[in-house]
Structures are given as C-alpha cells and as structure tokens.
N, C-alpha and C positions, 0 to 999 in steps of 0.2 A: 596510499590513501585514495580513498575512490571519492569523485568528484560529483557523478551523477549516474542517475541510472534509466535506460530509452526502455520503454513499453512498448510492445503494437498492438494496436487496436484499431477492430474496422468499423467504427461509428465515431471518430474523432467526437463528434460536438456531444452524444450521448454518454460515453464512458467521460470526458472533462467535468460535465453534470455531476455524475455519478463519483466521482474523485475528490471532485473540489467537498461536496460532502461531508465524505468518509476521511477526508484529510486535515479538515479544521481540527480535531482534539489532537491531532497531532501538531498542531500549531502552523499547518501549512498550508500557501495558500495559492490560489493562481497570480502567478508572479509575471508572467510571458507567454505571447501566443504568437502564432504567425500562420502562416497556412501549410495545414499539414501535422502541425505541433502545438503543444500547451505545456508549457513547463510549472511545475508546482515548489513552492521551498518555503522557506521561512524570510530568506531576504534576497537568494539567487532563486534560478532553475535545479532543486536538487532533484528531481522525478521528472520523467519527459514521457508524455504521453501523444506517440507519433501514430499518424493516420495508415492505416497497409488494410484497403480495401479488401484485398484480393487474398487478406490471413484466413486460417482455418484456426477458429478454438483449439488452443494448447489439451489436453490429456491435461487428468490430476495426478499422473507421476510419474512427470517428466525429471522429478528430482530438483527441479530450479525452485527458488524463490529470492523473491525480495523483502529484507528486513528495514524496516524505517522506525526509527528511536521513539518511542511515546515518554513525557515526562511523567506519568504517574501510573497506577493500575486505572483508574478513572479514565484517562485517555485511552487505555486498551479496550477497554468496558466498553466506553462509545464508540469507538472507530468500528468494532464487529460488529456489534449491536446496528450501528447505523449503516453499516456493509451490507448487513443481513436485509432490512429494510430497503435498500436500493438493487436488490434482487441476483446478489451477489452468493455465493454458493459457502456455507462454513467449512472450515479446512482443519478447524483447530478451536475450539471453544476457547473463550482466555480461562487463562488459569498460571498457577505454577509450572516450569518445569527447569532439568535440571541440565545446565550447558556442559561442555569443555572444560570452562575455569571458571563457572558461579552458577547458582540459582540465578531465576529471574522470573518475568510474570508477561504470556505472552498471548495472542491472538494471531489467528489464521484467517485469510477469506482465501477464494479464488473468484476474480473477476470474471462477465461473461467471455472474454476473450481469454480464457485458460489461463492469466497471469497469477500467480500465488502472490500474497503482498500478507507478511507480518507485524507485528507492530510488537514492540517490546520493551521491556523499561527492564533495569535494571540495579541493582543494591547500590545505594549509595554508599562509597566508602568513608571513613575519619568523619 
C-alpha cells in the first residue's frame, strides 16, 4: 500500500497555489506545510509538494505519473478543467478509458514542473 507520494517543484509557494485548486474536487486539501513542503490529503499529508529550486521541467514522456482517486466523473471534470485554468498543460482530456481489470473515467494534466497527475474514478461495485 502506498502511503504518499513527493512532488518537486521549483516555485514551492506558486505550484501549493496552484494544487490546493486543482485538488479541492478531489476532496483534498492543504493539510501541512513547513519550509520546503506542503502536504495535501483529505485528513493526512497524502501528496507532498517539496521545494528543489534548482529542478529542470520533467519532459512529457518520462512515462511516470501520478493517479489520485476523484469520487465522481464530476470531480474529474473540474480538477482538469480547473488544471487547465491554472496554466497547467492537458495530458489527457477526461473521458472513458479502458484499464487492466475495468473501465474507468479519467483526466490528465502536466504541471509546469513536468509532474503528470491523474485523477480517476472508478465503477462502483454491488
């Protein structure tokens, strides 16, 4: 089980801005900060958005990303939507698509620090 996941980013207080956002339909929120860091979740630090000055923009296919659970299509709607508005780059319009082991309904951004960050909801079963 994965517990949390570190970002770098070389505008700490600009991309936190830009996060806190884009992370409310996902129901998260800035939870902890300290110098250096800003952690975002719903009741811990489950997203860490750590300061690294001296980063250079990620490339868009590095192959990495990050997926962070949205409760509805609704929430994938606006977290892009409002990604896109905070001058974040599309990676993935939401829409359907089709996994491993289910459908599901998902969005893409890429932050200005090259991070990929999904957002996905998934079939509720029974």
């Amino acid at each position: 089980m994965i517990d949390h996941v570190s970002l770098a980013v070389r505008n700490l207080a600009a991309s936190a801005a830009v996060y806190e956002k884009i992370l409310t339909p996902l129901g998260m929120r800035r939870v902890v900060e300290h110098p250096g860091g800003v952690g975002f979740g719903k009741t811990y630090p489950e997203l860490w958005l750590n300061e690294r000055k001296a980063s250079v923009p990620q490339p868009a296919d590095t192959g990495h990303h990050t997926c962070l659970r949205a409760p509805d299509e609704a929430a994938v709607n606006a977290f892009h939507r409002i990604a896109l508005e905070q001058g974040c780059t599309d990676a993935g319009a939401p829409g359907p698509r089709q996994g491993a082991m289910t459908g599901y309904y998902a969005a893409f951004i890429q932050d200005e620090d090259g991070n990929k960050i999904e957002a996905a909801t998934f079939p509720r079963k029974g």
